[in-house]
C-alpha positions in Angstrom: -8.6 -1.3 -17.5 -6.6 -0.5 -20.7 -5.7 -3.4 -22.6 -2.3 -4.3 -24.5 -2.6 -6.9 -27.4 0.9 -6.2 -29.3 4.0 -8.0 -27.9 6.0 -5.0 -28.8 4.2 -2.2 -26.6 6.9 -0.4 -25.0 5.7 -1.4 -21.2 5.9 -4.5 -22.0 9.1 -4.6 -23.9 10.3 -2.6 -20.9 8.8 -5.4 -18.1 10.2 -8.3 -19.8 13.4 -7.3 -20.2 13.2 -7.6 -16.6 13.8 -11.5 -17.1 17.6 -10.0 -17.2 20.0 -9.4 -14.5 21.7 -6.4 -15.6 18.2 -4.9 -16.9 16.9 -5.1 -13.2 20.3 -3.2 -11.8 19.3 -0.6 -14.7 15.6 0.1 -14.5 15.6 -0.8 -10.2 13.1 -2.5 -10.8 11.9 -6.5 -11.3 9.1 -8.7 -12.2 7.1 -10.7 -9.2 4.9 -13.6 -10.7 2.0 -15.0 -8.9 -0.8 -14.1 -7.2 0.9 -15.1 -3.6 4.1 -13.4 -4.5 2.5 -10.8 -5.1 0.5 -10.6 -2.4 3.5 -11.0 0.2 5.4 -8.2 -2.3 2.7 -5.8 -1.3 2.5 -7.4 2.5 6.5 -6.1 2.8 5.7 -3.0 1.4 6.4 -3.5 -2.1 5.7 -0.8 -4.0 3.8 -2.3 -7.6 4.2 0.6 -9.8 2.2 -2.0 -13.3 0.2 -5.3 -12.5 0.0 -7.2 -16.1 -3.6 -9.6 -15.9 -4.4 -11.7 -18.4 -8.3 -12.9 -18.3 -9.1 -16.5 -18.5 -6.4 -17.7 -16.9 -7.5 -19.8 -14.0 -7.5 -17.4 -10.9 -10.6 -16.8 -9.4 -11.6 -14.4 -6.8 -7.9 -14.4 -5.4 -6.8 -12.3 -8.6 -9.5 -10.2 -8.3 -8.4 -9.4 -4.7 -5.0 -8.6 -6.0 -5.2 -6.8 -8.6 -8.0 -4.3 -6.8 -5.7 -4.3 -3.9 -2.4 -2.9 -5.9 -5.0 -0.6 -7.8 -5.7 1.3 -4.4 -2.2 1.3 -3.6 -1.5 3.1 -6.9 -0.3 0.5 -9.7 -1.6 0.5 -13.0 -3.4 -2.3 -14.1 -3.2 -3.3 -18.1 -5.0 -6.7 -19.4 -2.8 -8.5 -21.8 -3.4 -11.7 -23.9 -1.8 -15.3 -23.3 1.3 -14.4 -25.5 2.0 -11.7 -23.7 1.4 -13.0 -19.9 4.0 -16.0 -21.7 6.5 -13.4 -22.4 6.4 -11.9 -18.7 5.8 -15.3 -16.5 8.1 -17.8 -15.6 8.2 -21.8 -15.2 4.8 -23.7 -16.6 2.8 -22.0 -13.7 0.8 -19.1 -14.4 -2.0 -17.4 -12.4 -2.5 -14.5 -15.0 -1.0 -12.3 -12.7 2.2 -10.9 -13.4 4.0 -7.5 -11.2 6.7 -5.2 -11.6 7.7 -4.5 -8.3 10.5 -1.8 -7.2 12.9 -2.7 -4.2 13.4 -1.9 -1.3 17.4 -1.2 -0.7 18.4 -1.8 2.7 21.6 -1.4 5.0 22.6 -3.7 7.2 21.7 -1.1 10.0 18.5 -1.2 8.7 17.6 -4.8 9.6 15.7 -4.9 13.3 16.9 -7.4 15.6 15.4 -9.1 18.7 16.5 -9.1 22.1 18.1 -12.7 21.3 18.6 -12.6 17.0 19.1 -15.1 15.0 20.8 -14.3 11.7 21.6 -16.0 8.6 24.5 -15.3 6.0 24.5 -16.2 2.6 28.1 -15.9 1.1 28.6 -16.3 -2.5 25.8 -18.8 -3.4 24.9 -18.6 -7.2 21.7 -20.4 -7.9 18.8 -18.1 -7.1 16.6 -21.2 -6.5 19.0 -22.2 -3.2 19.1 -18.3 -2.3 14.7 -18.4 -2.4 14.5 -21.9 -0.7 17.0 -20.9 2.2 15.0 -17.2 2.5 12.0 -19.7 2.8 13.2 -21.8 5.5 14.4 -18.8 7.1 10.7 -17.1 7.3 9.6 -20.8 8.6 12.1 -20.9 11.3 11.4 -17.4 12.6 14.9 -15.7 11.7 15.1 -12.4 12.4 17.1 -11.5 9.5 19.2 -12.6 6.0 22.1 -11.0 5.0 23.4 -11.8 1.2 27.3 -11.4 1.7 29.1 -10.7 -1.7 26.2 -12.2 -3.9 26.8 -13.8 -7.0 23.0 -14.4 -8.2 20.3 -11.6 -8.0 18.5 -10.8 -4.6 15.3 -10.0 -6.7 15.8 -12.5 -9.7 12.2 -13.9 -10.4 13.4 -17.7 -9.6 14.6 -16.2 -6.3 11.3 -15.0 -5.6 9.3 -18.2 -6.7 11.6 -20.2 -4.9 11.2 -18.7 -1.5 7.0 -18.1 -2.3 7.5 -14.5 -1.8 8.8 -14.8 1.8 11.5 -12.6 0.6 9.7 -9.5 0.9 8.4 -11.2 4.9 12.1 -11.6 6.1 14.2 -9.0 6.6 16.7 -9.2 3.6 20.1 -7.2 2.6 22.8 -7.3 0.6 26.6 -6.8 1.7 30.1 -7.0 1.3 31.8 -10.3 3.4 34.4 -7.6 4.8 31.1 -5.0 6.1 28.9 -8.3 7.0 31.7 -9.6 9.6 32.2 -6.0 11.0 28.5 -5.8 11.7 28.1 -9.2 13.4 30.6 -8.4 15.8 29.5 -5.2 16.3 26.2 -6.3 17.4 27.9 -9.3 19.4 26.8 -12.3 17.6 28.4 -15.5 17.9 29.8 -17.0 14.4 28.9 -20.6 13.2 30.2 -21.4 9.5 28.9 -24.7 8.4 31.7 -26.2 7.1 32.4 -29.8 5.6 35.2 -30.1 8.0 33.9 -28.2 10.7 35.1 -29.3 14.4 31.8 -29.6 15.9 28.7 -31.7 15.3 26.0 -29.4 14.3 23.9 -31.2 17.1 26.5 -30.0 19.9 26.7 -26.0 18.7 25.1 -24.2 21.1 22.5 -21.8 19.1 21.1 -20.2 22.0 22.9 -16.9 22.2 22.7 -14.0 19.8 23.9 -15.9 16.8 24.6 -16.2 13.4 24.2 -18.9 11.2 27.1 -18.5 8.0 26.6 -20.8 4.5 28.4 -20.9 1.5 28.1 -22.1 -2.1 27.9 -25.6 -2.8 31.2 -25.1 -5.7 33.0 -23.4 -3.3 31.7 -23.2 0.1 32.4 -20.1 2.1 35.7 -17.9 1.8 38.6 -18.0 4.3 37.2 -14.7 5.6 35.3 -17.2 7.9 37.8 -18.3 10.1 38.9 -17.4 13.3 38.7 -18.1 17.3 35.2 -16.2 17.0 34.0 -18.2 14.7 32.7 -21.7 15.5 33.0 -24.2 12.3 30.2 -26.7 12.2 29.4 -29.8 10.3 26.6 -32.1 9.4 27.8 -35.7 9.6 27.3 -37.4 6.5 26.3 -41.3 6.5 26.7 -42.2 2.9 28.0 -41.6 -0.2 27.7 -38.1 -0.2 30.0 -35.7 1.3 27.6 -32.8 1.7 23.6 -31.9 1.6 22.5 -29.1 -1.0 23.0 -25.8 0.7 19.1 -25.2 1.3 18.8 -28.2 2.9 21.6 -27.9 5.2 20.1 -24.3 5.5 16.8 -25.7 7.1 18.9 -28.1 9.0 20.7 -25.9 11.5 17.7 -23.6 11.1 15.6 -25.3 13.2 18.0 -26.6 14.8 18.7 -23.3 16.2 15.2 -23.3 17.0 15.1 -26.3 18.9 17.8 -25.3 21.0 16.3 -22.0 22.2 13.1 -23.7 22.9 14.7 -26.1 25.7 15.6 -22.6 27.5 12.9 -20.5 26.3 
């Protein structure tokens, strides 16, 4: 395993100036950190082109696993010392394992759907920790699918990824225009439901059961006038106190399972 000590070797000047936005759009490529991220990365077919491993950092066995794992599949492994691992990781936890994963782009014909889908559309929500906790709840509810409609944060930004504990690369993701997103939901025959502060109908009383699609917005703005319609069911969460709405992740899981529970009663 070659080992890089120096903060300014060129791989890992390249990988951390991953941490940027515009630097991922450049290089196609972007920095998973955590042993289960990185696992699930390589579980969705991932590919890991360089796996940075610091020693010593608490890890185990697991890290072992992983790294020997992505060796087989072709990544190059390079130990690296604590300043460096500090330089790659994110947030206060580190496992020593840090990846730098490359994409995969897909279409919105690309994403398989059931017999009965249920889809979920993200329009215009900045913060990538509400895009990784909705993808999250998604993968828990059994969605077949998440659709990024004229995104505003990075699909594949590193808090993103935490966020959603590398579910994103277990649930069927894609990014799309609002315009090319509407054209394929009727296409396919989904019914609309836009969750809406003033929607007309009680969450509770939408009835989830057919093909659907469940639309959200961003918390400044909520979701774009494109949304509206006959087709298009608006639906609401009533609120009880002060506040006039729920963060968008957590009306996310809301109508998720709600969805759920409502195609349960019919099976």
């Amino acid at each position: 395993m070659p080992r890089i000590s120096s903060l300014q070797n060129p791989r890992v000047r390249a990988a951390a100036r991953l941490r940027d936005g515009r630097q991922r759009q450049k290089q196609g490529r972007f920095l998973i950190d955590g042993l289960r991220e990185v696992a699930r990365a390589m579980d969705g077919g991932v590919r890991l082109p360089e796996i940075f491993f610091c020693p010593g950092v608490p890890s185990g066995e697991a890290a072992a696993g992983v790294i020997s794992r992505a060796a087989a599949a072709g990544a190059e492994v390079f130990e690296v010392t604590p300043p460096i691992l500090a330089r790659l990781s994110f947030g206060e936890r580190s496992e020593g394992v840090v990846a730098v994963g490359s994409p995969a782009r897909r279409r919105l014909e690309d994403l398989p759907l059931s017999a009965r889908p249920l889809v979920a559309v993200l329009e215009g929500i900045e913060k990538p920790g509400n895009v990784g906790a909705i993808v999250r709840s998604a993968d828990a509810a059994g969605l077949d699918a998440i659709v990024v409609a004229n995104p505003r944060t990075d699909l594949y930004n590193p808090n993103a990824i935490r966020a959603s504990l590398g579910t994103l690369f277990s649930v069927p993701v894609c990014e799309a225009t609002t315009g090319a997103t509407l054209d394929w939901l009727r296409s396919r025959g989904l019914a609309i439901f836009a969750a809406r502060v003033d929607g007309s109908v009680p969450y509770t009383q939408a009835d989830f059961r057919r093909p659907a699609a469940i639309v959200l917005g961003s918390e400044a703005e909520g979701l774009s006038t494109a949304w509206t319609g006959k087709e298009i069911e608006a639906v609401r969460l009533p609120m009880r106190g002060a506040a006039d709405s729920l963060n968008v992740s957590a009306a996310a899981a809301v109508l998720f399972f709600e969805a759920v529970r409502h195609r349960e009663e019919v099976g």
